[in-house]
FIKOLZA-1660 file (N, C-alpha, C; in steps of 0.1 Angstrom, whole numbers, plus 5000, padded with zeros to 4 digits):
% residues 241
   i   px   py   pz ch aa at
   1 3023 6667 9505  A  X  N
   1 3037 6671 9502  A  X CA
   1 3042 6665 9489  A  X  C
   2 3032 6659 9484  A  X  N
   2 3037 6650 9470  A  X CA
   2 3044 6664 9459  A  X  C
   3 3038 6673 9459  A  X  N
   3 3047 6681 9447  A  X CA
   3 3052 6695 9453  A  X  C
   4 3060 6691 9466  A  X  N
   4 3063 6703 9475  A  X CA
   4 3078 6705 9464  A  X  C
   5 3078 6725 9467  A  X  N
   5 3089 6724 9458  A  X CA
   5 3096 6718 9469  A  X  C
   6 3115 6716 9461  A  X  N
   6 3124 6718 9470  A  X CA
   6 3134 6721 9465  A  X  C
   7 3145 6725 9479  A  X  N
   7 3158 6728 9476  A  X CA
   7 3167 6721 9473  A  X  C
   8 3170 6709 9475  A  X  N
   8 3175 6698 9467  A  X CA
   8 3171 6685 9466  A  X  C
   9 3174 6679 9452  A  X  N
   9 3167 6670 9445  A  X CA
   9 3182 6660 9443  A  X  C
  10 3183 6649 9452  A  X  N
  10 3193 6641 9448  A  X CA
  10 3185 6631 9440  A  X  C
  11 3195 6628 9427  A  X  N
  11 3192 6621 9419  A  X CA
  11 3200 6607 9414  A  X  C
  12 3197 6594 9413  A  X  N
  12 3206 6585 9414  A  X CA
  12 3200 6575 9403  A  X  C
  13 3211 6564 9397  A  X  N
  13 3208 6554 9385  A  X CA
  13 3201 6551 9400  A  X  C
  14 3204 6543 9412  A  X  N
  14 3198 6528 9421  A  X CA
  14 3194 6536 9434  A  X  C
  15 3184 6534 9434  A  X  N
  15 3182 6531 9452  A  X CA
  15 3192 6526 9460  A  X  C
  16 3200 6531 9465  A  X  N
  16 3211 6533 9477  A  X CA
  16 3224 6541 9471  A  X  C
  17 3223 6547 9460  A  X  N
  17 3235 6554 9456  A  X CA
  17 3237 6569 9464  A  X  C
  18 3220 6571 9466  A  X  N
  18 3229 6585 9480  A  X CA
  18 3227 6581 9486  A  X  C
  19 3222 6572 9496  A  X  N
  19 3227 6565 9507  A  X CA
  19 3241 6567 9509  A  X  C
  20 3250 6562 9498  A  X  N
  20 3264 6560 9498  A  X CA
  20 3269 6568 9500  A  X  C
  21 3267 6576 9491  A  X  N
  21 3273 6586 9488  A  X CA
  21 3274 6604 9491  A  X  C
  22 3259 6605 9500  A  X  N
  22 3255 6619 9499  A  X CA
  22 3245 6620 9512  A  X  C
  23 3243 6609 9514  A  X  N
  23 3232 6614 9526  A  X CA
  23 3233 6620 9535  A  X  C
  24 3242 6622 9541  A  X  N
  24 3245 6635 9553  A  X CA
  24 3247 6646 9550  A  X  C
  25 3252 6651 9535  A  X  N
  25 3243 6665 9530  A  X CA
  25 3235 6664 9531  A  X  C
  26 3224 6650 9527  A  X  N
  26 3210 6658 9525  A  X CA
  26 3205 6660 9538  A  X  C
  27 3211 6651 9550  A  X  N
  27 3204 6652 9566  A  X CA
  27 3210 6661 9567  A  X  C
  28 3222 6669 9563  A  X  N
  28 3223 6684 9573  A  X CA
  28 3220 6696 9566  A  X  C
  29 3213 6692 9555  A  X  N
  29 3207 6704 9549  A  X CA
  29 3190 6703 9553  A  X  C
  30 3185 6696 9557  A  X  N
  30 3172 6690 9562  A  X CA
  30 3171 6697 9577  A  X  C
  31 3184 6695 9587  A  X  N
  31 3184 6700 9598  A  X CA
  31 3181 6712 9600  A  X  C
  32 3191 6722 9587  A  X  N
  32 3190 6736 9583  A  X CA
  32 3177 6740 9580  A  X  C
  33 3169 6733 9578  A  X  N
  33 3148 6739 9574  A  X CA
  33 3149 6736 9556  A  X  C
  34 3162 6728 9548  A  X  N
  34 3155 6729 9540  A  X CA
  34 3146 6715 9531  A  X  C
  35 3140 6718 9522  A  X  N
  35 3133 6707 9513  A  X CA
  35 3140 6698 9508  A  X  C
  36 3141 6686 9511  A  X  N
  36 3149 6677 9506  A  X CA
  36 3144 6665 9498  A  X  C
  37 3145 6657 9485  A  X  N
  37 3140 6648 9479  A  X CA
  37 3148 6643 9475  A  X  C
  38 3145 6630 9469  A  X  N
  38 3154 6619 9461  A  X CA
  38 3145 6613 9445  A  X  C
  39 3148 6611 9438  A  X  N
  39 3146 6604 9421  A  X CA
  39 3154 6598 9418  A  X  C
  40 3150 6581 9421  A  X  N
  40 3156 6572 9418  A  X CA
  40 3156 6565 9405  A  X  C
  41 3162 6570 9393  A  X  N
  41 3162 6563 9377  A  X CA
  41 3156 6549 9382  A  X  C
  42 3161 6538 9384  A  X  N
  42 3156 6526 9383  A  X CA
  42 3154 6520 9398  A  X  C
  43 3147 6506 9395  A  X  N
  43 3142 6500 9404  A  X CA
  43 3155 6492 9416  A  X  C
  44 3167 6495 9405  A  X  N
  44 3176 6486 9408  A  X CA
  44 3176 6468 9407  A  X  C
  45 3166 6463 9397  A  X  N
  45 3160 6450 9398  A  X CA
  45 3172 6438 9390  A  X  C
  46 3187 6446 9389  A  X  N
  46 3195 6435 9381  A  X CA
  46 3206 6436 9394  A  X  C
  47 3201 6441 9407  A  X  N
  47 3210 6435 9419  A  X CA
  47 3211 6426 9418  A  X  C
  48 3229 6415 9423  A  X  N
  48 3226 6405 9424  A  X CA
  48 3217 6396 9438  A  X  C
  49 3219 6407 9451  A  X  N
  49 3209 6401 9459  A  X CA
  49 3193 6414 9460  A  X  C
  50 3184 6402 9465  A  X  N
  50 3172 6406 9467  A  X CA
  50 3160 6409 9454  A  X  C
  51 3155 6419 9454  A  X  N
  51 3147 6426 9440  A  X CA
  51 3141 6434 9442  A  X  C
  52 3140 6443 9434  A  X  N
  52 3131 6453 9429  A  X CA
  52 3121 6457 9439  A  X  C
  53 3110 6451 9445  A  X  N
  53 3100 6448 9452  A  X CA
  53 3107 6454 9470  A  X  C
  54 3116 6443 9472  A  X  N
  54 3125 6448 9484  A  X CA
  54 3132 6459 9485  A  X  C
  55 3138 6462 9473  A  X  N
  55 3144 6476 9471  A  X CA
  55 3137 6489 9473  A  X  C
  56 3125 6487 9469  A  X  N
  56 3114 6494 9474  A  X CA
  56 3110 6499 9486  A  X  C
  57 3111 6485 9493  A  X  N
  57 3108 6486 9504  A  X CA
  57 3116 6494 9511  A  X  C
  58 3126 6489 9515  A  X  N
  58 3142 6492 9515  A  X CA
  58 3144 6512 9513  A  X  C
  59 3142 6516 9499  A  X  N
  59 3142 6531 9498  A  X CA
  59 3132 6538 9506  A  X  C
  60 3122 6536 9509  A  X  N
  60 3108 6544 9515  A  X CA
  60 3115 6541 9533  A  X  C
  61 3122 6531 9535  A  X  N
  61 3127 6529 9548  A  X CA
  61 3134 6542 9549  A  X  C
  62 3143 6536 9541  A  X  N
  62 3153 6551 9541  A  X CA
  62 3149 6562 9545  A  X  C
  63 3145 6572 9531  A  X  N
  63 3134 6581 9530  A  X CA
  63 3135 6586 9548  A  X  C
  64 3127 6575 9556  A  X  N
  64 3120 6574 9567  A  X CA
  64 3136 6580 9578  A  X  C
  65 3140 6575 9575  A  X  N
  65 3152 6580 9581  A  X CA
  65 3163 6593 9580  A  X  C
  66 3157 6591 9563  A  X  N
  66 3164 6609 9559  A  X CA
  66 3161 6622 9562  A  X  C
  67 3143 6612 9565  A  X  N
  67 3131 6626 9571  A  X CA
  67 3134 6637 9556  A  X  C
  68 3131 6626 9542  A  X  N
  68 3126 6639 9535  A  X CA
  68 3116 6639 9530  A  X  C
  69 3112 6650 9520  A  X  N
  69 3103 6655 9519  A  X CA
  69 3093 6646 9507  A  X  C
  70 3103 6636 9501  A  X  N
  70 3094 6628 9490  A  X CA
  70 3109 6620 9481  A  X  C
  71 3099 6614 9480  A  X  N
  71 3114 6602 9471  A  X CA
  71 3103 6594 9461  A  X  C
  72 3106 6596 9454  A  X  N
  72 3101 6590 9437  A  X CA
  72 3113 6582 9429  A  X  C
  73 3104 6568 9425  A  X  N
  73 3111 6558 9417  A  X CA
  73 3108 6557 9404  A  X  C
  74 3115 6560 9396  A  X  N
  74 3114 6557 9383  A  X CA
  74 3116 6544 9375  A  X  C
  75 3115 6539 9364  A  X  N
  75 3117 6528 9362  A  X CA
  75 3125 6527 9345  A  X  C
  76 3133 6534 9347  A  X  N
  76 3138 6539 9333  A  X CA
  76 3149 6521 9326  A  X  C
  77 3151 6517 9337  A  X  N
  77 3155 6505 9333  A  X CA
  77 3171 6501 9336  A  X  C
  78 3168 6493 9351  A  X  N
  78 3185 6490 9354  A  X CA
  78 3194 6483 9345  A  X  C
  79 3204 6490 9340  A  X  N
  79 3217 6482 9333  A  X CA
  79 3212 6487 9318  A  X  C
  80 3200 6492 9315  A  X  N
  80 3197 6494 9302  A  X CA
  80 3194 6508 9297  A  X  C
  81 3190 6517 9306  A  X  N
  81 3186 6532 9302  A  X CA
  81 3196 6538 9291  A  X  C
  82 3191 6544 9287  A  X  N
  82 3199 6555 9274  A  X CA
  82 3194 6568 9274  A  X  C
  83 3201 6576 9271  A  X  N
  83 3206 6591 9274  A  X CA
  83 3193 6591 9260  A  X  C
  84 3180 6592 9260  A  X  N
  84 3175 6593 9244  A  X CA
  84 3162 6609 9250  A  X  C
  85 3156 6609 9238  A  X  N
  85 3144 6615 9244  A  X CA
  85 3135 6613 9252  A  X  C
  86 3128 6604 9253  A  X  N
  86 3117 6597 9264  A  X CA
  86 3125 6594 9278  A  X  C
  87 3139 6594 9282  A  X  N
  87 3145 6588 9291  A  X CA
  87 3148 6605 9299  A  X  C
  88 3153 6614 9290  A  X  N
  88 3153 6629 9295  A  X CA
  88 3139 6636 9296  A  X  C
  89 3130 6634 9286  A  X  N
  89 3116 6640 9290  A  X CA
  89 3112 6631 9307  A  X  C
  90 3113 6623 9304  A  X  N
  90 3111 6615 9321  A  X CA
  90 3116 6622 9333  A  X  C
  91 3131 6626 9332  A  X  N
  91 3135 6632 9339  A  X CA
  91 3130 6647 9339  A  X  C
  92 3133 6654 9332  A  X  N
  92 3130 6665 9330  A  X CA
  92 3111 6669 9335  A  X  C
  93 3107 6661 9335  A  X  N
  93 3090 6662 9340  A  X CA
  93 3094 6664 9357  A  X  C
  94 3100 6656 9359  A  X  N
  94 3100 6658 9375  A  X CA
  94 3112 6663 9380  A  X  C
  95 3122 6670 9375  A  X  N
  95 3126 6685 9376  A  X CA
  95 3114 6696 9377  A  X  C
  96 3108 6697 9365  A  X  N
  96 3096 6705 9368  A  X CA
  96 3089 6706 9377  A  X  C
  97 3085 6692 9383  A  X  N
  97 3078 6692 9392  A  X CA
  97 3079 6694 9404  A  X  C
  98 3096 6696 9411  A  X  N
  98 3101 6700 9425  A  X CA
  98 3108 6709 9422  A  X  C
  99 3113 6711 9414  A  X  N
  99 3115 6724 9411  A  X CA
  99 3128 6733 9420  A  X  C
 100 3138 6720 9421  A  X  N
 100 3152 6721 9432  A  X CA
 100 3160 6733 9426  A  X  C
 101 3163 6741 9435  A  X  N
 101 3179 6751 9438  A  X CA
 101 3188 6746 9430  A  X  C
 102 3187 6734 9437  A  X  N
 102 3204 6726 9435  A  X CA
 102 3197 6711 9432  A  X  C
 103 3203 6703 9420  A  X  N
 103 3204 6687 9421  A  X CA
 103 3215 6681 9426  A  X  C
 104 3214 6672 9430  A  X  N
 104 3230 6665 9430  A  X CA
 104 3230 6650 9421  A  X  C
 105 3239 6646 9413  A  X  N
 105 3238 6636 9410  A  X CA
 105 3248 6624 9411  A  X  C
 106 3252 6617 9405  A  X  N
 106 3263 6607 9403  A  X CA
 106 3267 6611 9395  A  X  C
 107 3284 6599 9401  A  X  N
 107 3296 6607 9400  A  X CA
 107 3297 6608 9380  A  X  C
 108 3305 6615 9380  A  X  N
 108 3310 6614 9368  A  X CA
 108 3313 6599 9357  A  X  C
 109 3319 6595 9365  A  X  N
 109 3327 6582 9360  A  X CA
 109 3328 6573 9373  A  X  C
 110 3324 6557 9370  A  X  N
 110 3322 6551 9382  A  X CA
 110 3322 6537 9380  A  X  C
 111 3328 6528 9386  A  X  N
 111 3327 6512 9385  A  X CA
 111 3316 6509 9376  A  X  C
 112 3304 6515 9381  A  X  N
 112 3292 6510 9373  A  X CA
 112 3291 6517 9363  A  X  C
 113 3283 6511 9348  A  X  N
 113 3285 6519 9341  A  X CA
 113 3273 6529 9337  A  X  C
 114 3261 6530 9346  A  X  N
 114 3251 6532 9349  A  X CA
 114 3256 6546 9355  A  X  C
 115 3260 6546 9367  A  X  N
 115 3268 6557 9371  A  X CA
 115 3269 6571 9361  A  X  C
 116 3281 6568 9354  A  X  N
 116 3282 6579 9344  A  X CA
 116 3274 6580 9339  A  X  C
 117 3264 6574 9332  A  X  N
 117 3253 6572 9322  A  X CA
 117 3247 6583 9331  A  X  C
 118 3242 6579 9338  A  X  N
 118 3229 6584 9345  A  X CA
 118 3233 6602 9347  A  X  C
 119 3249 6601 9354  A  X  N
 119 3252 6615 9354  A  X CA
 119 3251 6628 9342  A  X  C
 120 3251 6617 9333  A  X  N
 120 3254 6628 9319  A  X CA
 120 3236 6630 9315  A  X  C
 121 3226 6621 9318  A  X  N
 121 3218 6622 9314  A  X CA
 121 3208 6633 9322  A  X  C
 122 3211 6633 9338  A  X  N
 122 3204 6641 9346  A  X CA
 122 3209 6656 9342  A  X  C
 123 3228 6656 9338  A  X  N
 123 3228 6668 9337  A  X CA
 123 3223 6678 9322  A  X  C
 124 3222 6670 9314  A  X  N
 124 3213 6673 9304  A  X CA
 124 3199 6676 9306  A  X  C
 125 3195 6669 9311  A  X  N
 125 3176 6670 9314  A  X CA
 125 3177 6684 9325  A  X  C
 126 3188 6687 9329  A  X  N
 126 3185 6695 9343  A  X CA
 126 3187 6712 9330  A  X  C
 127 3199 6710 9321  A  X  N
 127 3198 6722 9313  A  X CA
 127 3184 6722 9303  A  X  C
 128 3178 6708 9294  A  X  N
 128 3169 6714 9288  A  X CA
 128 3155 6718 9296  A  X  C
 129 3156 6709 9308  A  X  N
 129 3141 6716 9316  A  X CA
 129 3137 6732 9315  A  X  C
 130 3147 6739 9312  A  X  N
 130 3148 6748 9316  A  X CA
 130 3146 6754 9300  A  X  C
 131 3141 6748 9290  A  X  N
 131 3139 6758 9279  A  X CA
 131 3121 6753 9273  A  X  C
 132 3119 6765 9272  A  X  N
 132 3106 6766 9269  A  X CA
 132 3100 6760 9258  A  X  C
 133 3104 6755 9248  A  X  N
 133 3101 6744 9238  A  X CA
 133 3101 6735 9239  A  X  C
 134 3109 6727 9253  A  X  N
 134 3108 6712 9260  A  X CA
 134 3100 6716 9264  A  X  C
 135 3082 6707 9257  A  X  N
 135 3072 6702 9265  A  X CA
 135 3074 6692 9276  A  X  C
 136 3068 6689 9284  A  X  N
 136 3060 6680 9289  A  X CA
 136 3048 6682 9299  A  X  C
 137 3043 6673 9305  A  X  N
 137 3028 6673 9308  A  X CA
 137 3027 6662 9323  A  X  C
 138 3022 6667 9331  A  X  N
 138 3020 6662 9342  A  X CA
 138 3007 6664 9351  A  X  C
 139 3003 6654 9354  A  X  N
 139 2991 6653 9356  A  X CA
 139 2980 6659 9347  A  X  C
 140 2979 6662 9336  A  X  N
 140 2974 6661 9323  A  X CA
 140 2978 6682 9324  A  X  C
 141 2988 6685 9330  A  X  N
 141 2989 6702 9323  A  X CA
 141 3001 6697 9319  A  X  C
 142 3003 6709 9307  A  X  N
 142 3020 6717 9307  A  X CA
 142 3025 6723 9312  A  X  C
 143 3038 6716 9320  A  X  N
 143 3048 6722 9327  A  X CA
 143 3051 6735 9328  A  X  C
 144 3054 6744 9335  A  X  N
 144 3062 6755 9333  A  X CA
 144 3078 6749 9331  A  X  C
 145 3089 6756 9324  A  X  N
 145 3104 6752 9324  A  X CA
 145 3107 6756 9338  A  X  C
 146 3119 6751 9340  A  X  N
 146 3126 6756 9353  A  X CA
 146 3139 6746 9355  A  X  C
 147 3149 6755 9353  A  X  N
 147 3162 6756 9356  A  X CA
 147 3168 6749 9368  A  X  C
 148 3174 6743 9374  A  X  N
 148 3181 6746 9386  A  X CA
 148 3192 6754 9390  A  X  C
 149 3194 6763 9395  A  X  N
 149 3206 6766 9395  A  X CA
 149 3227 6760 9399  A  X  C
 150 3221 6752 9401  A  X  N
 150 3236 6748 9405  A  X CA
 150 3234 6725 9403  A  X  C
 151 3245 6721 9397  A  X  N
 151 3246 6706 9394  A  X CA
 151 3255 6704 9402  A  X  C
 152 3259 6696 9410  A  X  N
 152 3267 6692 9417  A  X CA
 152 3269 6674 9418  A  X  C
 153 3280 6665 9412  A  X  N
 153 3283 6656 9413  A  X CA
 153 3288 6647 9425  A  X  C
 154 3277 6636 9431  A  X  N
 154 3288 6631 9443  A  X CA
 154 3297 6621 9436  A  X  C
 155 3305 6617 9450  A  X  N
 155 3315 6608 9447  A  X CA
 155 3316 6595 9448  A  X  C
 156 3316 6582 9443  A  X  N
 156 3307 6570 9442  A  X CA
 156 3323 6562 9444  A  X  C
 157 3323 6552 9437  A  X  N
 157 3332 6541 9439  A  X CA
 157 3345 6541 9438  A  X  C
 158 3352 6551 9426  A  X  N
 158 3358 6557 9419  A  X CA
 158 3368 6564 9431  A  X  C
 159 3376 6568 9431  A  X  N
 159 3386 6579 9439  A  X CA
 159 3385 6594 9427  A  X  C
 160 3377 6601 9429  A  X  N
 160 3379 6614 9423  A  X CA
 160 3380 6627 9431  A  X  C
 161 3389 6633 9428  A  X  N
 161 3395 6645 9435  A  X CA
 161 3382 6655 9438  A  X  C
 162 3379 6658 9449  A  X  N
 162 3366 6669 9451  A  X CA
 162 3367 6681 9448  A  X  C
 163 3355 6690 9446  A  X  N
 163 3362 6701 9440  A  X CA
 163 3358 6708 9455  A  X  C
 164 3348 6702 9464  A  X  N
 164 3338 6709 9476  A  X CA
 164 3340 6696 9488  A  X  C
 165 3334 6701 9499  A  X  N
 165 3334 6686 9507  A  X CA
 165 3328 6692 9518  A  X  C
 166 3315 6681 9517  A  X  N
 166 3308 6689 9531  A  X CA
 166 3309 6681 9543  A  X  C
 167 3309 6690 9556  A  X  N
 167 3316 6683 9567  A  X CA
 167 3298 6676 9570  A  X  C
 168 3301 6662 9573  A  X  N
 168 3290 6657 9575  A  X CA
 168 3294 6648 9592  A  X  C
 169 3305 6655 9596  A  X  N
 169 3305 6641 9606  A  X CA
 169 3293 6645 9620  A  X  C
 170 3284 6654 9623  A  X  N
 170 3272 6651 9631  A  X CA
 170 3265 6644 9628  A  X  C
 171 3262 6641 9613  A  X  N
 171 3250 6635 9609  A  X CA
 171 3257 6621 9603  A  X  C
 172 3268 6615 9606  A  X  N
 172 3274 6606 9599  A  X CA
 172 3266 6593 9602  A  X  C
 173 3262 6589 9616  A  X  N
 173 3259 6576 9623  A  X CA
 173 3240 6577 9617  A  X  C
 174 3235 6587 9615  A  X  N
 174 3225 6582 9606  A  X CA
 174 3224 6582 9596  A  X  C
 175 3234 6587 9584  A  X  N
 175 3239 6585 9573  A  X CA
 175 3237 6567 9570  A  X  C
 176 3245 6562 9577  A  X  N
 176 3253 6549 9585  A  X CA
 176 3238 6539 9582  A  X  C
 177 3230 6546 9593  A  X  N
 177 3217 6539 9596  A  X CA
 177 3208 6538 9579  A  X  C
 178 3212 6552 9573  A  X  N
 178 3200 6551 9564  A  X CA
 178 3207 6543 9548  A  X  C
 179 3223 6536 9552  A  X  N
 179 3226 6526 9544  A  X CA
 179 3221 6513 9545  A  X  C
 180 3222 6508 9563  A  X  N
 180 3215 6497 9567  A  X CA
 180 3204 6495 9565  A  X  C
 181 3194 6504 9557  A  X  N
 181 3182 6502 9554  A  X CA
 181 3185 6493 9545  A  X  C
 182 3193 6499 9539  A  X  N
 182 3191 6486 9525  A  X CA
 182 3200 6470 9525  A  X  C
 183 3193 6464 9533  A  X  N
 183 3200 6452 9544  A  X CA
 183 3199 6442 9533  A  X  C
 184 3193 6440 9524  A  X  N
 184 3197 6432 9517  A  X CA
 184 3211 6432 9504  A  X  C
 185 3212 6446 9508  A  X  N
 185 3225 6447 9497  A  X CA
 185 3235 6447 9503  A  X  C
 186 3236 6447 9520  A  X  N
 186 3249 6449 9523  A  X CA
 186 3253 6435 9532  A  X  C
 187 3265 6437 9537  A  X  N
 187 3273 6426 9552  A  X CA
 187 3260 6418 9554  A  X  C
 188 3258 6409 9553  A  X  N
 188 3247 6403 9566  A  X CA
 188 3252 6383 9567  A  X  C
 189 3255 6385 9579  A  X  N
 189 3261 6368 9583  A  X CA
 189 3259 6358 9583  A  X  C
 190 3242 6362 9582  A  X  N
 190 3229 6350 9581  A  X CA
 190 3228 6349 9566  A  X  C
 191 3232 6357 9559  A  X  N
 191 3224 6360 9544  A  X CA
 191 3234 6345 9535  A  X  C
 192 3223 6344 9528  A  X  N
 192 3228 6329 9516  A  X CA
 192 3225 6334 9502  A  X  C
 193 3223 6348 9501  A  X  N
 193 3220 6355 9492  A  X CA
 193 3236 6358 9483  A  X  C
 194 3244 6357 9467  A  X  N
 194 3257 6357 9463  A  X CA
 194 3263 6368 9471  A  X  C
 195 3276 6368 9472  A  X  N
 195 3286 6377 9477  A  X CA
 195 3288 6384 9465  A  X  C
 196 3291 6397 9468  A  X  N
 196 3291 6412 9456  A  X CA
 196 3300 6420 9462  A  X  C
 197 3304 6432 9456  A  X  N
 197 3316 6442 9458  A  X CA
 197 3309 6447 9468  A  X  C
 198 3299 6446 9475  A  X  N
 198 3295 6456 9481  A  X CA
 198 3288 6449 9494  A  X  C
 199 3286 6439 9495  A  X  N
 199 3284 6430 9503  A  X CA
 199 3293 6423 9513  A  X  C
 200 3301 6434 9510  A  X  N
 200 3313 6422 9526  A  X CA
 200 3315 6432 9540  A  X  C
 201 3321 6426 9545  A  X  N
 201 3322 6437 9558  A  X CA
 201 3332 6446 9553  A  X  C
 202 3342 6442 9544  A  X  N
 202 3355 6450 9537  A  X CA
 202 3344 6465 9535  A  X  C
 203 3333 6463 9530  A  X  N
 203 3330 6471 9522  A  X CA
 203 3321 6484 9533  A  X  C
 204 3322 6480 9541  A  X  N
 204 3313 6490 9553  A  X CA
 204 3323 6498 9560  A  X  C
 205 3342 6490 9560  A  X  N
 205 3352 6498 9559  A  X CA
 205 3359 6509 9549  A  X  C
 206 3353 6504 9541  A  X  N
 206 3359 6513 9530  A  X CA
 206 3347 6530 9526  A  X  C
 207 3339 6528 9533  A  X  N
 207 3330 6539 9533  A  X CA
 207 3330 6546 9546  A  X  C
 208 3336 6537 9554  A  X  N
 208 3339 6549 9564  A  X CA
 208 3355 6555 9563  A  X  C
 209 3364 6547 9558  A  X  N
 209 3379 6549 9552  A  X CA
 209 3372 6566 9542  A  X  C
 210 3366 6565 9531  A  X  N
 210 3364 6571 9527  A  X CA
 210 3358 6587 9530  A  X  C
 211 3351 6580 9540  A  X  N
 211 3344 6598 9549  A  X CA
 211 3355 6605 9555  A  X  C
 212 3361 6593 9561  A  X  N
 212 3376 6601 9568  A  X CA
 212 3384 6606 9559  A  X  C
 213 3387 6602 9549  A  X  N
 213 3399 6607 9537  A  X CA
 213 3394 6618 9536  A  X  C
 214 3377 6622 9533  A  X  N
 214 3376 6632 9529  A  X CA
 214 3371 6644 9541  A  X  C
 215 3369 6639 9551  A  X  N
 215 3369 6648 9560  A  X CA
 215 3385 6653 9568  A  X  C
 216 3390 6643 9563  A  X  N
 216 3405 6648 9571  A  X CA
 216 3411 6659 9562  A  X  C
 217 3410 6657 9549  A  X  N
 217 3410 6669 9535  A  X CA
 217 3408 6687 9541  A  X  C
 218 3395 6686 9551  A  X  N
 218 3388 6698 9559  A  X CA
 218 3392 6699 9570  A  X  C
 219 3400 6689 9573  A  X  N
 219 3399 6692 9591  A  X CA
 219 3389 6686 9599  A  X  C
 220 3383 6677 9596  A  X  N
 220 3371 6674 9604  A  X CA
 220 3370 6658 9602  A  X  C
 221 3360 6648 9611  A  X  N
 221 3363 6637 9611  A  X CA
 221 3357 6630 9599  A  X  C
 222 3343 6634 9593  A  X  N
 222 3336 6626 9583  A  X CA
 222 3335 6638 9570  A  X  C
 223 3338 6637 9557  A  X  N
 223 3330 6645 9548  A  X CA
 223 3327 6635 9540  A  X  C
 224 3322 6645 9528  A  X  N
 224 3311 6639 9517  A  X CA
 224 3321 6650 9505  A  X  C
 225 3322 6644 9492  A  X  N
 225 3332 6651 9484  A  X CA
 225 3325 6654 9469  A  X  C
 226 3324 6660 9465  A  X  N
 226 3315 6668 9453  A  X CA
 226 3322 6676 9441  A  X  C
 227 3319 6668 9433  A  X  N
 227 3328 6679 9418  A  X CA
 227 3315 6683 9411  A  X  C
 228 3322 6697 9405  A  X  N
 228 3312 6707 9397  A  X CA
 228 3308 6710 9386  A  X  C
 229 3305 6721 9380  A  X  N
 229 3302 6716 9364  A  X CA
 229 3307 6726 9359  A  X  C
 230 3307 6740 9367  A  X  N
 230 3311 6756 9369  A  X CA
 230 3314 6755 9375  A  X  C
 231 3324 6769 9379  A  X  N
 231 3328 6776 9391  A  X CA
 231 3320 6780 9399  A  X  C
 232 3317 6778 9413  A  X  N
 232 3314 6783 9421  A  X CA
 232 3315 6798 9429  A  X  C
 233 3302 6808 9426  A  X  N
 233 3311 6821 9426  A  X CA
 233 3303 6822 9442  A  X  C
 234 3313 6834 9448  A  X  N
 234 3309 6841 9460  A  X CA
 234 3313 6851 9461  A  X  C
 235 3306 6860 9473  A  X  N
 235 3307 6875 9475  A  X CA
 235 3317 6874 9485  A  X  C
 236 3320 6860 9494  A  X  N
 236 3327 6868 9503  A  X CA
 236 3339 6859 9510  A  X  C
 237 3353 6865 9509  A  X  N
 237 3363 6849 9506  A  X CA
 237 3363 6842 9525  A  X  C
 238 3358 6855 9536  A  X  N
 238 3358 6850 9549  A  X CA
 238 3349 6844 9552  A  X  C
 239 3340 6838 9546  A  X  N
 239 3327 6827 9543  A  X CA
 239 3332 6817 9541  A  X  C
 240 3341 6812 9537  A  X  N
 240 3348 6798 9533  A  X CA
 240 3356 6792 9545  A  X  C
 241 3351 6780 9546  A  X  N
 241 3361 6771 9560  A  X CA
 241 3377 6771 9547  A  X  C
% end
């Protein structure tokens, strides 16, 4: 299953940013039959708890939990990547290589400043993959280009108004589960590892504060909130919750 296509390709600067932020799309679009993967830019190795090595470990847990189809770590360089050539041919090779419908990426603008970076960079690599003068080479061939059709932004630290919001509250408690994977970054009472923004119990409230704000938006108990790049067009306006 290593170069299965798929239907979406979430993409993040750290290992645990769809955790946060997206993973009950990707479990209820998984439920639905479709191909699901993750491309994680960096190792995440300028956490202040744990490292690189555990973070590893930590995402393939996940993964294990998301039930998807493949999750690839990149090493483009936490706190330091740049939007350059070698940093988009990187990306852009493995667009090629799953070859997603849809990506999703991080938010726009975000506490971190990795965040935006990363967003502007994926959404560039996702439009030049798609032109046939961008080489690249994998596994010693040349790529075919390929497009995705649709970029979709999740919503990270930041309060940004959604433009979409998918109802995730069946799949919300393993959402939940597949954050606790990454135990070293979060709450833990035993841990002597520094206290961080993200590490307190405050902080396991505020993401569930958050699913509710945006599922209460829909009528429903948990969502997940998404801004776009286009308009989203349809055939049919009695198709819309």
């Amino acid at each position: 299953m290593d170069d299965v296509k798929l239907d979406i390709l979430a993409i993040a600067a750290h290992p645990d940013d769809i955790e946060l932020s997206c993973a009950g799309t990707l479990i209820k679009h998984k439920l639905q039959g479709k191909k699901t993967g993750i491309l994680d830019l960096t190792r995440g190795e300028l956490g202040s708890r744990g490292n690189s090595e555990i973070r590893q470990q930590e995402a393939m847990k996940s993964a294990e939990i998301l039930n998807l189809d493949v999750r690839v770590g990149l090493d483009l360089g936490d706190g330091f990547f740049e939007e350059n050539e070698e940093s988009l041919k990187e990306v852009i090779t493995h667009i090629r290589r799953f070859q997603p419908e849809i990506v999703l990426c991080n938010a726009i603008s975000d506490r971190h400043p990795d965040h935006g970076r990363a967003s502007q960079l994926v959404s560039r690599a996702c439009f030049l993959s798609g032109l046939k003068k961008v080489v690249t080479v994998f596994k010693d061939e040349v790529q075919d280009n390929w497009r995705p059709k649709s970029v979709y932004h999740y919503i990270q630290d930041r309060a940004i108004n959604p433009d979409f919001i998918v109802d995730v509250t069946e799949v919300y408690e393993t959402k939940i589960k597949s954050i606790s994977a990454f135990s070293s970054q979060f709450f833990d009472p035993e841990s002597s590892e520094p206290e961080t923004p993200i590490s307190s119990l405050d902080f396991w409230n505020y993401i569930e504060a958050r699913a509710r704000s945006h599922g209460r938006l829909i009528n429903v108990k948990y969502g997940e909130g998404f801004t776009v790049e286009r308009p989203i067009g349809i055939s049919d306006l009695t198709a819309l919750d």
